[in-house]
KOLGU-288327 format. One record per residue: residue number from 1; residue in three letters; x, y, z negated of N, C-alpha, C, O in turn. Coordinates in Angstrom, 2 decimals. Each point is the difference from the previous one (the first is absolute). Example, Ala and Ser with C-alpha at 12.3 -4.5 7.8 and 13.67 -1.06 7.14 Angstrom:
<rs>
R, k, r, n.px, n.py, n.pz, ca.px, ca.py, ca.pz, c.px, c.py, c.pz, o.px, o.py, o.pz
R, 1, ALA, 13.19, -5.69, -7.80, -0.89, 1.19, 0.00, 0.90, 1.20, 0.00, 1.04, -0.02, -0.66
R, 2, SER, -1.39, 1.07, 1.38, 0.82, 1.19, -0.06, -0.77, 1.09, -0.73, 0.51, 1.11, -0.17
</rs>
This chain:
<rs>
R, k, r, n.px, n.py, n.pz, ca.px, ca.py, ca.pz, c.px, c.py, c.pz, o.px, o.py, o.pz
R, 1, UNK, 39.41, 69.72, 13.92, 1.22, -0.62, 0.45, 0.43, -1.03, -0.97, 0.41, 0.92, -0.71
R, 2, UNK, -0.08, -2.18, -0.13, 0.50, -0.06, -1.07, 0.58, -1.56, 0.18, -0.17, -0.79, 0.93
R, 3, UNK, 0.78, 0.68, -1.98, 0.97, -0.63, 0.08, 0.01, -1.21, -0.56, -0.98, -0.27, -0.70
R, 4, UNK, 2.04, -0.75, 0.86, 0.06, -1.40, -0.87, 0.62, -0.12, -0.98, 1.21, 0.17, 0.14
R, 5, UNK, -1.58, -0.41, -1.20, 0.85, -0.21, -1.47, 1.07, -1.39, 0.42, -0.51, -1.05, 0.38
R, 6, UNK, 1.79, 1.19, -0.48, 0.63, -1.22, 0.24, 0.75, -0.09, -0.84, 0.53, 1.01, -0.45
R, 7, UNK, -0.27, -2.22, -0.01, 0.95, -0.32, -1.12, 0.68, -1.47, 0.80, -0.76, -0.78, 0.57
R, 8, UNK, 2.14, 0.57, -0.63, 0.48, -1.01, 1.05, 1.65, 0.17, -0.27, 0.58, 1.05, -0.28
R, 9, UNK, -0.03, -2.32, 0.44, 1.17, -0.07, -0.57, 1.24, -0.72, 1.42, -0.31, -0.98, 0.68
R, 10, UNK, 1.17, 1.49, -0.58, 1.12, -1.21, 0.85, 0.13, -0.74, 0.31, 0.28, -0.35, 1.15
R, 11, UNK, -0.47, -0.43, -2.43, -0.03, -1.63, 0.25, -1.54, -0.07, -0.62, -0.83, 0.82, -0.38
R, 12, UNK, 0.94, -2.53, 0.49, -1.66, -0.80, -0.20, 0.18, 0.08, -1.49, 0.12, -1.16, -0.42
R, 13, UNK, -0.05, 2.22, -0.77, -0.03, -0.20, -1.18, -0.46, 0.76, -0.78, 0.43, 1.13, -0.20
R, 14, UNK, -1.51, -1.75, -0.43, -0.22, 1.18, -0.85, -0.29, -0.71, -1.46, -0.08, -1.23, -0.12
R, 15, UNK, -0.08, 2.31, -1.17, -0.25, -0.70, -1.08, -0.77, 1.60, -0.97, 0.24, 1.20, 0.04
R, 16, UNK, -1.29, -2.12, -0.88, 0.05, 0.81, -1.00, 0.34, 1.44, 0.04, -0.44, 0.97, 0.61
R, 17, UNK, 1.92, -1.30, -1.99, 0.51, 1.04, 0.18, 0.96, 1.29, 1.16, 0.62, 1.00, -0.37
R, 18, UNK, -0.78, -1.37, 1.42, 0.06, 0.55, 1.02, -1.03, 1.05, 0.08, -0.01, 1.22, -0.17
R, 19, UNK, -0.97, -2.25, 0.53, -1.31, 1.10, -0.12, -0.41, 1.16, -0.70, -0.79, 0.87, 0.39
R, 20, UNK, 1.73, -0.97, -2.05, -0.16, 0.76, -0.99, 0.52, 0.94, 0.10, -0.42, 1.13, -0.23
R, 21, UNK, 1.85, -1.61, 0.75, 0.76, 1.33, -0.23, -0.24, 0.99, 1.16, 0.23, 1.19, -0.23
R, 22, UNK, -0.69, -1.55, 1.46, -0.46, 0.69, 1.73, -1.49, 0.90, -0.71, -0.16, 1.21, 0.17
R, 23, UNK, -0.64, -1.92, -0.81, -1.32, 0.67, -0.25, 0.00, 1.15, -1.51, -0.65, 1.03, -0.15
R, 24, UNK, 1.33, -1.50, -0.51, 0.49, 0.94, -1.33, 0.96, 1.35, 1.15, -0.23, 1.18, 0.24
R, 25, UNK, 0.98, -1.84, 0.06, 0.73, 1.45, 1.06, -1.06, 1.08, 1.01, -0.01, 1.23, 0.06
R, 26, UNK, -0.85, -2.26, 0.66, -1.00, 0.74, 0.82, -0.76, 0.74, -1.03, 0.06, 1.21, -0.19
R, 27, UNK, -0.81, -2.11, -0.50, -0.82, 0.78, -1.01, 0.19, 1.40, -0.36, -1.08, 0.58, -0.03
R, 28, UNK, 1.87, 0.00, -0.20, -0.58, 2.19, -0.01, 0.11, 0.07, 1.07, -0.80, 0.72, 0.60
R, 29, UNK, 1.66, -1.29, 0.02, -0.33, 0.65, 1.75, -1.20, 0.19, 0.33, -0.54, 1.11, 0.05
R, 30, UNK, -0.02, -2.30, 0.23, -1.45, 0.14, 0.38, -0.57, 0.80, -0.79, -0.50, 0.93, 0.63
R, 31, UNK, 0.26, -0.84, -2.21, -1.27, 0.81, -0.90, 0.73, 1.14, 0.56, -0.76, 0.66, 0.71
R, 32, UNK, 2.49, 0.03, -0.77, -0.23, 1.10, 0.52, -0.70, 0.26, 1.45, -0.93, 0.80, -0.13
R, 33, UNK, 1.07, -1.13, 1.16, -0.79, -0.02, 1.27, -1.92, 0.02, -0.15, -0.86, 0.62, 0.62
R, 34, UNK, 0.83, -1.18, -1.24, -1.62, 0.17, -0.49, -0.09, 0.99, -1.10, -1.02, 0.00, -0.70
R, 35, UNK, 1.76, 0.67, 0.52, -0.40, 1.15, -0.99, 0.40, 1.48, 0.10, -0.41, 1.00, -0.59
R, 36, UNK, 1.50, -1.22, 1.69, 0.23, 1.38, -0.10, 0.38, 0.42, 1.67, 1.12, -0.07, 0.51
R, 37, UNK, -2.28, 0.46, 0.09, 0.09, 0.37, 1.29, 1.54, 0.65, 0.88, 0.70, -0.24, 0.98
R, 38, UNK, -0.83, 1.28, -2.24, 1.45, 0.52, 0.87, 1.25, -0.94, 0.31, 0.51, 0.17, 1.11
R, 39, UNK, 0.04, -1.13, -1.96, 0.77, -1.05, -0.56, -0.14, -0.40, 1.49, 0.67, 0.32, 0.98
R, 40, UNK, -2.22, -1.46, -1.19, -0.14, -0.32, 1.84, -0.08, 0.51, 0.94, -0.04, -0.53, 1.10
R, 41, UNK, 0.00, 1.54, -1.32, -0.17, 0.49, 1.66, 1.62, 0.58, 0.05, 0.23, -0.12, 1.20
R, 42, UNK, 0.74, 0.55, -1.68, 1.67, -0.33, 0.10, 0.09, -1.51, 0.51, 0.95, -0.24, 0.75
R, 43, UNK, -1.60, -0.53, -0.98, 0.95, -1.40, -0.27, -0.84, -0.45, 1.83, 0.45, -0.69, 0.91
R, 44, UNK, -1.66, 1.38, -1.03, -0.04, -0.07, 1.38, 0.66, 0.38, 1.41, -0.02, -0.74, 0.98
R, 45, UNK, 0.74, 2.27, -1.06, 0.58, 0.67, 0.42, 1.06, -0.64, 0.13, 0.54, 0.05, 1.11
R, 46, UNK, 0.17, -0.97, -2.37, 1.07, -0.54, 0.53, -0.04, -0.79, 0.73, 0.83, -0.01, 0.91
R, 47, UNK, -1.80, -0.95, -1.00, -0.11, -1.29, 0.77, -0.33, 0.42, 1.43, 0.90, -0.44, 0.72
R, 48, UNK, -1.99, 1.24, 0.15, -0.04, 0.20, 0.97, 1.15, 0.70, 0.75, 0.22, -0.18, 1.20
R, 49, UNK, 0.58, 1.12, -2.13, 1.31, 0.78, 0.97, 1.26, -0.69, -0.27, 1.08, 0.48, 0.36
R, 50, UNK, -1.21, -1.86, -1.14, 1.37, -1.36, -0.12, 0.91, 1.11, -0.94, 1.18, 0.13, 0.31
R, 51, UNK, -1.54, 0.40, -1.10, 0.74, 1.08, -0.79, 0.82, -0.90, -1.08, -0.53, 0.29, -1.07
R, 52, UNK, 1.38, -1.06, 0.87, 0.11, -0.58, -1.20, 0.74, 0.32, -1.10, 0.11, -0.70, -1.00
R, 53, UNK, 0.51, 1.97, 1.23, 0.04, 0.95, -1.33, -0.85, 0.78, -0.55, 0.31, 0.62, -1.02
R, 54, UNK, -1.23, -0.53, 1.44, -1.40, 0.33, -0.62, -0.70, -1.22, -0.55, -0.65, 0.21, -1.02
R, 55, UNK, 0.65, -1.57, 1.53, -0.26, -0.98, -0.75, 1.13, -0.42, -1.36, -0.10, -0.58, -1.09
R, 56, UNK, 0.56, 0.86, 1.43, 1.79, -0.28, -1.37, -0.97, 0.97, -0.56, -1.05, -0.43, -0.48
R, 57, UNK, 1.23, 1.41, 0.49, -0.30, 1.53, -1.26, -1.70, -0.53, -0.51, -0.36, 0.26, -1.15
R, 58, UNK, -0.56, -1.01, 2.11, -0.86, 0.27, -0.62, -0.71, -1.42, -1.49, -0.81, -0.05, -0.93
R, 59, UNK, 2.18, -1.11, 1.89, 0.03, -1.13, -0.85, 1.16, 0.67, -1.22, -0.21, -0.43, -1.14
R, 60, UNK, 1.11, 1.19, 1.24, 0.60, 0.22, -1.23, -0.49, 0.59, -1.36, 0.46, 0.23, -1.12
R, 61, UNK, -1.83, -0.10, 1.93, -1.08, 0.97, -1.39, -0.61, -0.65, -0.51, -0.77, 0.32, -0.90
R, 62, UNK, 0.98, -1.56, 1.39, -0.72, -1.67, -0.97, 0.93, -0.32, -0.46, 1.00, 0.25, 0.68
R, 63, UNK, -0.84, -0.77, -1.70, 1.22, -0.42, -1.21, -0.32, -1.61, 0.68, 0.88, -0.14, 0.84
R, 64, UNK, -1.57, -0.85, -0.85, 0.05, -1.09, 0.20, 0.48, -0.26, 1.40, 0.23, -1.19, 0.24
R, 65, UNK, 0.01, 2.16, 0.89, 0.21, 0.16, 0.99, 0.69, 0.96, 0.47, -0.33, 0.57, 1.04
R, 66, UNK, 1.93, -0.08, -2.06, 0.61, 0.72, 0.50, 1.14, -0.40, 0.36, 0.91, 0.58, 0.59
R, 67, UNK, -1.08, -2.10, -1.18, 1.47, -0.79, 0.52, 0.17, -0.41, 1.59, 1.03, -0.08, 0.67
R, 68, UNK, -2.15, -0.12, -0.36, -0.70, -0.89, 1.15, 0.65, 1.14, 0.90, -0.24, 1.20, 0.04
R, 69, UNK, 1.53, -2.32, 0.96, 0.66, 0.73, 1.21, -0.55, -0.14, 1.38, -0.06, 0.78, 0.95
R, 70, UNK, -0.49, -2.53, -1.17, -0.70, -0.35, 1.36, -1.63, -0.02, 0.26, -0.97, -0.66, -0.38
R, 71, UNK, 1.30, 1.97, 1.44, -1.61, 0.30, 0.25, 0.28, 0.49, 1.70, 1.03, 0.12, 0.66
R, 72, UNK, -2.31, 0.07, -0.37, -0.13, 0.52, 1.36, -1.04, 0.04, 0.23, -0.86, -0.28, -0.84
R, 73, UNK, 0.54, 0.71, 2.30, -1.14, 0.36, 0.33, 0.03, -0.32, 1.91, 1.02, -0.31, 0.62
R, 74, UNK, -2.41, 0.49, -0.04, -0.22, -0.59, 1.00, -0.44, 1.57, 1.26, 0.18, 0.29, 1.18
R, 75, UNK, -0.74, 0.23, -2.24, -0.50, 0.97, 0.23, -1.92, -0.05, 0.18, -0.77, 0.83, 0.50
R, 76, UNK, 0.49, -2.23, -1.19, -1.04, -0.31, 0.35, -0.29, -1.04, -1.52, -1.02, -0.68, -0.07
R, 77, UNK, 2.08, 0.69, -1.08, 0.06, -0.41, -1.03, 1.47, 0.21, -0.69, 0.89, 0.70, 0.49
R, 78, UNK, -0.81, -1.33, -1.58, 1.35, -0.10, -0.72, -0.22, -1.53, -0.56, -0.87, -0.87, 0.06
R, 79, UNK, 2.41, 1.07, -0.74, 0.88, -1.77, -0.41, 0.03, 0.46, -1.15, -0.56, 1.09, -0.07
R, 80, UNK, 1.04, -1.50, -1.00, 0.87, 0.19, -1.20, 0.15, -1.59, -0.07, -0.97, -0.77, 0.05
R, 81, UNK, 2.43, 0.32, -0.19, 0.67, -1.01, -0.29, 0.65, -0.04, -1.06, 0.86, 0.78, -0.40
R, 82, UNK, -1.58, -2.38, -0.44, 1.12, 0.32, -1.83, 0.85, -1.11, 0.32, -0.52, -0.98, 0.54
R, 83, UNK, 1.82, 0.99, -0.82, 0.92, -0.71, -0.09, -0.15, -1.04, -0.95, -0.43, 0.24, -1.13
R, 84, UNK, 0.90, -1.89, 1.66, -0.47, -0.87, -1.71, 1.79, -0.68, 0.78, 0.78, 0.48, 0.82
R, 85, UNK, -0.80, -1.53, -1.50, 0.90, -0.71, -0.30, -0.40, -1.03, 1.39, -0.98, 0.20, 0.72
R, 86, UNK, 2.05, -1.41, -0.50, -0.36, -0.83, 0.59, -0.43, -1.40, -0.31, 0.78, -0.68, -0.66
R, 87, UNK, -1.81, 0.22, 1.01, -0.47, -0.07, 1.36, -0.49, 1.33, 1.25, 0.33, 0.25, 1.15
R, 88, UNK, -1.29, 0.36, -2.18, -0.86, 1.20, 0.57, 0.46, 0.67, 0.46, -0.26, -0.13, 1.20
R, 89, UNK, 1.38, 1.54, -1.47, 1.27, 1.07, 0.33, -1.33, 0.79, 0.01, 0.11, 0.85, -0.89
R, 90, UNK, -1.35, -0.73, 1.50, -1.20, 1.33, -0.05, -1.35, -0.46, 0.23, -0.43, -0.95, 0.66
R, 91, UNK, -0.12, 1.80, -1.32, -1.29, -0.31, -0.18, -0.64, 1.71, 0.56, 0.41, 1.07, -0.46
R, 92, UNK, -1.55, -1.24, 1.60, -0.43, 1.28, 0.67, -1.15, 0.04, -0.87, -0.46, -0.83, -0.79
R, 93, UNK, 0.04, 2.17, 1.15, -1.68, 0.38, -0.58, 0.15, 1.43, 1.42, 1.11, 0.34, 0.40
R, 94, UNK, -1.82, 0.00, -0.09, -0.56, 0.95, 0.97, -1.09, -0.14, 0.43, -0.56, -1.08, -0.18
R, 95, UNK, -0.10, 2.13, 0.90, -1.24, 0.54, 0.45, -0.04, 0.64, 1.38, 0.31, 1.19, 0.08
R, 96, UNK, -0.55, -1.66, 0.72, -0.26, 0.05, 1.33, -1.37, -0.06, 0.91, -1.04, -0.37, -0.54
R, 97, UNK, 1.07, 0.65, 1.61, -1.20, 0.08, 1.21, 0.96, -1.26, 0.71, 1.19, 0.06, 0.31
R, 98, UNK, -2.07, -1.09, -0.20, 0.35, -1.02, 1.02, 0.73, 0.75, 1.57, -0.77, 0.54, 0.80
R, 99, UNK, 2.13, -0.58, -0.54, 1.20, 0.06, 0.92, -0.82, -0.48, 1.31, -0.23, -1.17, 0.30
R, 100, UNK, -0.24, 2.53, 0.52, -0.29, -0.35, 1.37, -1.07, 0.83, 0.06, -0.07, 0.70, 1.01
R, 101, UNK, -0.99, -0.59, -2.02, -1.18, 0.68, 0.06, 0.38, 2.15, -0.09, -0.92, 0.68, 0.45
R, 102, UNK, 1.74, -0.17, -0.80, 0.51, 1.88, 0.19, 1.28, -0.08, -0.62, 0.47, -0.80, -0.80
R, 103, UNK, -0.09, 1.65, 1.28, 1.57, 0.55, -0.40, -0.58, 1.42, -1.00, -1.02, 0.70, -0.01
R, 104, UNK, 2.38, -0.78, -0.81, 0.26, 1.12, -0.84, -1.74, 1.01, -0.36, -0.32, 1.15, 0.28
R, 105, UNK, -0.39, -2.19, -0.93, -1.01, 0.13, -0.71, -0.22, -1.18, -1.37, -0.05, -1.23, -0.03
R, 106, UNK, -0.08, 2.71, -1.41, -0.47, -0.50, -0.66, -0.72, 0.34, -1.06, 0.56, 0.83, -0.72
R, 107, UNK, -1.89, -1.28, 0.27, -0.98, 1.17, -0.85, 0.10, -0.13, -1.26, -0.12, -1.05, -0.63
R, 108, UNK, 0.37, 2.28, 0.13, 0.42, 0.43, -1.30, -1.20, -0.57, -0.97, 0.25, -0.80, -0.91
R, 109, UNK, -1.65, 1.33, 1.23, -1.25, -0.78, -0.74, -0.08, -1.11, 0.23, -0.26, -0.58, -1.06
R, 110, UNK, 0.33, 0.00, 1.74, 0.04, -1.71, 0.95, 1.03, -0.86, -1.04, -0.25, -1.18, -0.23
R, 111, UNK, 1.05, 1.64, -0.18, 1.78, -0.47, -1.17, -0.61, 0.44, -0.98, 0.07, -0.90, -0.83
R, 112, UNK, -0.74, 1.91, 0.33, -0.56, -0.17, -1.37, -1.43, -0.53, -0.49, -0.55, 0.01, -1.10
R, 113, UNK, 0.25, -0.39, 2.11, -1.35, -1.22, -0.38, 0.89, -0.65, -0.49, 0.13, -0.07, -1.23
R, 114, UNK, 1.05, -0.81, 2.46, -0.06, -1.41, 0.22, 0.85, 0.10, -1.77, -0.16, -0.96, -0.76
R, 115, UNK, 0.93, 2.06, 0.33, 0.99, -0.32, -0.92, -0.74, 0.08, -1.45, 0.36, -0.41, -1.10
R, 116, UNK, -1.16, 0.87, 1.36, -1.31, 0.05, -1.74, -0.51, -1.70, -0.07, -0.04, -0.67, -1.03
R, 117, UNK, -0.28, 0.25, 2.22, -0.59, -1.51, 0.55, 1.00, -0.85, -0.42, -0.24, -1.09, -0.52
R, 118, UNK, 1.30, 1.50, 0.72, 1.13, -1.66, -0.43, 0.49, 0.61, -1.24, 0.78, -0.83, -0.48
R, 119, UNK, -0.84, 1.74, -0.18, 0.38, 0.51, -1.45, -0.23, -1.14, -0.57, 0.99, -0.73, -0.08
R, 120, UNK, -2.11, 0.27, -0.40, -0.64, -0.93, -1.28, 0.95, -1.21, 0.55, 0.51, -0.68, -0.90
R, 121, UNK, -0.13, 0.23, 2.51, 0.48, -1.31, 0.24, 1.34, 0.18, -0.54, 0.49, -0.89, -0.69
R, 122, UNK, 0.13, 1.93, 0.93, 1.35, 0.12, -0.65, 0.21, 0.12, -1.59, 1.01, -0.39, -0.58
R, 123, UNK, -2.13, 0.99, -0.01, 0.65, 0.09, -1.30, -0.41, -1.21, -0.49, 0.43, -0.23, -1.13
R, 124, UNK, -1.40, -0.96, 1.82, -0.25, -1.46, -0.55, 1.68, -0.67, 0.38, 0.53, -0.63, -0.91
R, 125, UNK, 0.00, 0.74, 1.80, 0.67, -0.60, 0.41, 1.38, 0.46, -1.03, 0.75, -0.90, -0.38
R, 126, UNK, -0.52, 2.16, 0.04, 0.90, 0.34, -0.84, -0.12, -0.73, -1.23, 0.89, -0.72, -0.46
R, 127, UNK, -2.11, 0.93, -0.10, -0.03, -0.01, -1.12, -0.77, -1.74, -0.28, -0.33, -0.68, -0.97
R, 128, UNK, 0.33, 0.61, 1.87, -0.43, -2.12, -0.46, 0.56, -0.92, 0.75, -0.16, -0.06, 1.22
R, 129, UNK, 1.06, -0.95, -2.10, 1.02, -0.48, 0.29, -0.66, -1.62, 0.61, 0.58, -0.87, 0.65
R, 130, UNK, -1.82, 0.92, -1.12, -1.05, -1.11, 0.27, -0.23, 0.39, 1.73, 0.56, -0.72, 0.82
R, 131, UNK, -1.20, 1.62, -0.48, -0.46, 0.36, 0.74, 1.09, -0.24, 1.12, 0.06, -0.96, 0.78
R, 132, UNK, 0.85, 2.12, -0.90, 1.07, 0.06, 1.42, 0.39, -1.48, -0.08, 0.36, -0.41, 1.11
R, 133, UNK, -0.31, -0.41, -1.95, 0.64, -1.72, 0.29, -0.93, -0.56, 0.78, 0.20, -0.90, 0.82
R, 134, UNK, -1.25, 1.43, -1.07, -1.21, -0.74, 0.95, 0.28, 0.68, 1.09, 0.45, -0.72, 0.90
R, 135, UNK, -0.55, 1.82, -0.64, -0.09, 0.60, 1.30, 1.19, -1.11, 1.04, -0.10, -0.77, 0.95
R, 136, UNK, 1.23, 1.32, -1.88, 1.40, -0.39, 0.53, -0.17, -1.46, 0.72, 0.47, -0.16, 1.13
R, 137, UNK, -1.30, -1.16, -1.96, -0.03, -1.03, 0.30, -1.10, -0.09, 1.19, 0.31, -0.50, 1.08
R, 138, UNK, -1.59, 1.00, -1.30, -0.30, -0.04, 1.52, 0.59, 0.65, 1.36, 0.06, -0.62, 1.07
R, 139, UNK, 0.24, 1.53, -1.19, 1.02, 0.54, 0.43, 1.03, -1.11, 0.74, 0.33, 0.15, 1.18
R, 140, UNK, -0.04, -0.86, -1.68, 1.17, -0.72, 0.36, -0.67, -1.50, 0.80, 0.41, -0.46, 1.07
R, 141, UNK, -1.37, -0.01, -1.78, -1.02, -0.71, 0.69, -0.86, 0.36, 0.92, -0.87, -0.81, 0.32
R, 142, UNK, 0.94, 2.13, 0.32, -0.84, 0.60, 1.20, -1.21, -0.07, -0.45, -0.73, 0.68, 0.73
R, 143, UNK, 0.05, -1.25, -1.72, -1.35, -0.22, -0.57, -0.70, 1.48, -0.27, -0.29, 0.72, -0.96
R, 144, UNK, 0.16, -0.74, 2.75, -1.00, 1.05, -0.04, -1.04, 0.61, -0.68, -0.14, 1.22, -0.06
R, 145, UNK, -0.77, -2.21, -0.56, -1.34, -0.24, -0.62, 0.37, 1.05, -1.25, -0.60, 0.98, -0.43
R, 146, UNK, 1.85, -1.61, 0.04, 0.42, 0.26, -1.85, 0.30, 1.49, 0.22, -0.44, 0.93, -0.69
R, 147, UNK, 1.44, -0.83, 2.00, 0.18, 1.45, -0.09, -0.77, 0.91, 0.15, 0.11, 0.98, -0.74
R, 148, UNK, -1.14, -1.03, 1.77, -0.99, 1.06, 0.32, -0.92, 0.24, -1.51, -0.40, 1.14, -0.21
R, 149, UNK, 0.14, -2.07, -0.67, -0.97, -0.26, -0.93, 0.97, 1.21, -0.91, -0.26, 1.20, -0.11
R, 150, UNK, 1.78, -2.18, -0.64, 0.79, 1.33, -0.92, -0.21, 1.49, 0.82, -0.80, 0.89, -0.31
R, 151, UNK, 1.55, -0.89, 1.21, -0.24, 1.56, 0.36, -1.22, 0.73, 0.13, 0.21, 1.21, -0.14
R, 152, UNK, -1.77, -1.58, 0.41, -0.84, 0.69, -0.48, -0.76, -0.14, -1.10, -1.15, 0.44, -0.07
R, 153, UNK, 1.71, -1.03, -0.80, -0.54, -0.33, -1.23, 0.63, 1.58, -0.73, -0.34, 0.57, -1.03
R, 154, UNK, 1.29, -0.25, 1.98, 0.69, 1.80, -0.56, -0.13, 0.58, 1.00, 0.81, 0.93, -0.06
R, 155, UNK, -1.42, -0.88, 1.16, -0.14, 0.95, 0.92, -1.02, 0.49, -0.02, -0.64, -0.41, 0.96
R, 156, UNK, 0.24, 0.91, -1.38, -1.44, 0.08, 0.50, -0.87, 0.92, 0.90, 0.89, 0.69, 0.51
R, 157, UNK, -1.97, -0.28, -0.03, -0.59, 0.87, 0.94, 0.27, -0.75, 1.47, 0.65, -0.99, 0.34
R, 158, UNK, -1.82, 2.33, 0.61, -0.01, -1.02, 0.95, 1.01, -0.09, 1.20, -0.18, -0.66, 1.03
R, 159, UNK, 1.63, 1.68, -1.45, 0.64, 0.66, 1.25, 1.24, -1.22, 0.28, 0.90, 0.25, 0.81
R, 160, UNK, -0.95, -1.56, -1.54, 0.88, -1.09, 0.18, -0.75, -0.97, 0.56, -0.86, -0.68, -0.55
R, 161, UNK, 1.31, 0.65, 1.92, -0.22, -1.00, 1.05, 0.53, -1.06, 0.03, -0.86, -0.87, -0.13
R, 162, UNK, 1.83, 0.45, 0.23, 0.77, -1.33, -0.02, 0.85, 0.08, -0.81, 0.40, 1.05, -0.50
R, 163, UNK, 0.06, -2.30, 0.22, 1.17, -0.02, -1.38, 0.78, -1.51, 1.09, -0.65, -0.92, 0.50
R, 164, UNK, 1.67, 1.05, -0.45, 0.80, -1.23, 0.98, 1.28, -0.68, -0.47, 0.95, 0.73, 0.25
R, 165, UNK, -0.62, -1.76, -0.80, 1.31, -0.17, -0.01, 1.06, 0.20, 1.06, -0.13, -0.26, 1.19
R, 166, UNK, 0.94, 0.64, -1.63, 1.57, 0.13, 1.61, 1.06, 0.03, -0.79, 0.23, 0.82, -0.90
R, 167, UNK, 0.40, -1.67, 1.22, 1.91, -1.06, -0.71, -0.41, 0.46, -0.97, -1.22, 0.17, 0.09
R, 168, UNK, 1.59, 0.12, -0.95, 0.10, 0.30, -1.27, -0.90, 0.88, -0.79, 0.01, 0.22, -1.21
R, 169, UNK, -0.84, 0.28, 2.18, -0.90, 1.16, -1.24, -1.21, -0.24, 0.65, -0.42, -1.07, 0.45
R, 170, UNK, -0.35, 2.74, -0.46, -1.22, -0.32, -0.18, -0.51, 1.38, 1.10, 0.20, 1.11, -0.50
R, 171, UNK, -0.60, -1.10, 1.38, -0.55, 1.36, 0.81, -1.71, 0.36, -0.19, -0.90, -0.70, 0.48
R, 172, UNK, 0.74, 1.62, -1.07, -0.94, 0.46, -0.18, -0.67, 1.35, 1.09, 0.50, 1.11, 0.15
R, 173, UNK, -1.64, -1.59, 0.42, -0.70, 0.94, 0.97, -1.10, 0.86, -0.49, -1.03, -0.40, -0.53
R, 174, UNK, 1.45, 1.90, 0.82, -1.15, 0.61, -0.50, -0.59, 0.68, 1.38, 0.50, -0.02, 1.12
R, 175, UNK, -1.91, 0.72, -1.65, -0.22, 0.40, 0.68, -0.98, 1.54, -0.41, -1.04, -0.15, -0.64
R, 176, UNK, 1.40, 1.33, 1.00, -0.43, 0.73, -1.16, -0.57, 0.81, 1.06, 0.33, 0.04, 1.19
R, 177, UNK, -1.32, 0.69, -1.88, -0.74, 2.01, 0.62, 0.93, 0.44, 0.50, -0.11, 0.09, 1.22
R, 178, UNK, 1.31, 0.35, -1.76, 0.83, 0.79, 0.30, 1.22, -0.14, 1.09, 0.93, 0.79, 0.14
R, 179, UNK, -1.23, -2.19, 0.72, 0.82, 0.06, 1.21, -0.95, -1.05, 0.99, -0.95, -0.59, -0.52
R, 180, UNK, 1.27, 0.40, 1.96, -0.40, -0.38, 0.78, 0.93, -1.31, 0.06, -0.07, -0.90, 0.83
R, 181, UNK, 0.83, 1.00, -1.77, 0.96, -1.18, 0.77, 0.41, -0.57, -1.06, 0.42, 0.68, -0.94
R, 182, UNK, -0.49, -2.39, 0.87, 0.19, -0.97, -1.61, 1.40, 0.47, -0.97, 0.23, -0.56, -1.07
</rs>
């Protein structure tokens, strides 16, 4: 079954440090999800039964992510929204099954491939201020070429199918063993 890495903002803006502070925040999320089964398979449970006090309790056990109020879920993915200043007001990151293809399905192994897989992209992006400016600027130039190239230059393996710009970020397609569906 699995899902799209999305990172995508309100308005047409993104920068840099945007990127830093969304991917430094994701960052234990994901290594926890790739490391500790039980962790995901709760965070699954929430997302398929729209539980979102089970998502609050299970983001409050991440310190970089216990502030974080705006989140949700589809029942077929989740949001987490960070608040910036304006122009921006939010910047998304979530993980989803493309909207149309099943309802209230989502695979617990399928979310911890994809979240071990964008680990290395997030902690580049946290931790290099070079890097997310580049991202940020193609990004903003739709310069597809530049983006697909940064993002698997840290993605790596073969379960990332497409990498796409959309307004402001970047949608990443996987495609893994562990579900029937991207």
């Amino acid at each position: 079954m699995m899902t799209t890495n999305r990172i995508k903002a309100a308005k047409r803006l993104v920068t840099g440090p945007v990127l830093q502070k969304v991917a430094g925040s994701m960052l234990p999320f994901y290594r926890k999800i790739a490391a500790n089964r039980s962790f995901a398979a709760e965070w699954t449970t929430a997302v398929v039964s729209a539980d979102l006090a089970l998502m609050g309790k299970l983001l409050q056990s991440i310190p970089a992510l216990s502030q974080v109020n705006n989140y949700g879920t589809n029942g077929i993915g989740y949001f987490l929204s960070f608040p910036f200043k304006a122009p921006v007001y939010f910047y998304t990151n979530g993980t989803t099954i493309p909207p149309g293809m099943v309802q209230f399905t989502f695979s617990t192994e399928a979310h911890r491939s994809i979240a071990a897989a964008v680990a290395p992209l997030y902690r580049k992006l946290a931790v290099n201020a070079g890097f997310a400016a580049k991202l940020a600027d193609a990004i903003r130039r739709k310069d597809q070429a530049s983006v697909n190239a940064l993002i698997r230059s840290q993605v790596k393996g073969s379960g990332l199918k497409s990498v796409t710009v959309e307004e402001s970020g970047v949608a990443l397609l996987f495609r893994t063993r562990f579900s029937k569906y991207p």
